[in-house]
C-alpha positions, 0 to 999 in steps of 0.5 A: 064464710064458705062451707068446704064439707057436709056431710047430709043424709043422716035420718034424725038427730046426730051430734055433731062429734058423731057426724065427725066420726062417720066421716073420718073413719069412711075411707073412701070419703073425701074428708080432708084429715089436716096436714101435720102443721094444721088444724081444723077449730073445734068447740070443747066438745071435742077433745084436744088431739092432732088436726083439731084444736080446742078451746081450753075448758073451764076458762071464759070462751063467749065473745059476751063474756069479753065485752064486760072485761077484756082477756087478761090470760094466755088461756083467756086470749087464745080462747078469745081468738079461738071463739072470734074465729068460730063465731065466722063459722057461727055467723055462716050458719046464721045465713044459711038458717036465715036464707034457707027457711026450708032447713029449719022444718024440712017437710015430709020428703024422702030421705034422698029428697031432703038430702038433696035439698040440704046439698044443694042450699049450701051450694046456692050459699057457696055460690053466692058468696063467691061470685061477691053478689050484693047480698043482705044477709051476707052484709049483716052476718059479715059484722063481726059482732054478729053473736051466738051463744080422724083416722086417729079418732073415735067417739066415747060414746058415754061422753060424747065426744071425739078422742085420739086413739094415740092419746097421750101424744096427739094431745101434748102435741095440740096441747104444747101447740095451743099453749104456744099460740097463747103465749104469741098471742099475749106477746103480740098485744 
């Protein structure tokens, strides 16, 4: 439940793809692009291309939605795994939100002020939960039933969502990889 980027010190509201964009496409940013052989998880929103691995669409995904009936497809048990280790991202935000008052309503400062606050209660989240201090909020959000409801990449701006400029390649790759892990998955269990 580490954060390893941010990107703060955008005026307003952005959508999440958005802020992906801007921070793929700033070729002097520090933005990691993954190696070839991973991926970073991404929420349906965004499409399926090289280094993002989505969840499949229009196939149960909630963690709720498996409490009443376990996952019987290869699609189901990759979403399953997928939405697991996304609600570990979730669950990190859930402390940062719930320690961190100040990042629900931030006041009345200076753009560069907010963004210094912002910058630096994540680098109080990171610090304590590495230095392993005794910490309630990261006792209770470590439960794992804690629940929430590219270089290559552009935004469609009418969808809302990050694409692969090269399409039709980056998404049989990710597409053939996540049906692979599909497959594994439903052979292991």
């Amino acid at each position: 439940m580490i954060f390893t980027f941010i990107v703060a010190g955008w005026e307003g509201v952005a959508h999440d793809s958005r802020i992906l964009l801007e921070a793929l496409s700033d070729p002097h940013g520090p933005f990691t692009f993954p190696s070839l052989e991973k991926y970073y998880l991404c929420d349906a929103a965004y499409a399926l291309t090289r280094g993002f691995m989505a969840p499949y669409r229009n196939v149960r995904y909630w963690l709720g939605d498996f409490r009443r009936r376990r996952a019987l497809t290869n699609k189901e048990k990759f979403n399953h795994a997928h939405a697991k280790l996304r609600n570990v991202i979730e669950r990190a935000f859930g402390v940062l939100k719930a320690r961190f008052s100040v990042l629900k309503r931030m006041g009345p400062f200076s753009l560069q002020t907010q963004r210094n606050i912002i910058i630096s209660c994540f680098a109080l989240h990171n610090f304590i939960r590495k230095e392993g201090l005794s910490d309630e909020l990261f006792e209770k959000y470590d439960q794992p039933n804690v629940s929430f409801r590219n270089t290559h990449v552009h935004i469609d701006a009418e969808k809302g969502e990050v694409e692969a400029h090269d399409t039709t390649l980056d998404r049989e790759y990710m597409t053939q990889l996540r049906d692979e892990i599909a497959e594994q998955l439903t052979q292991k269990y």
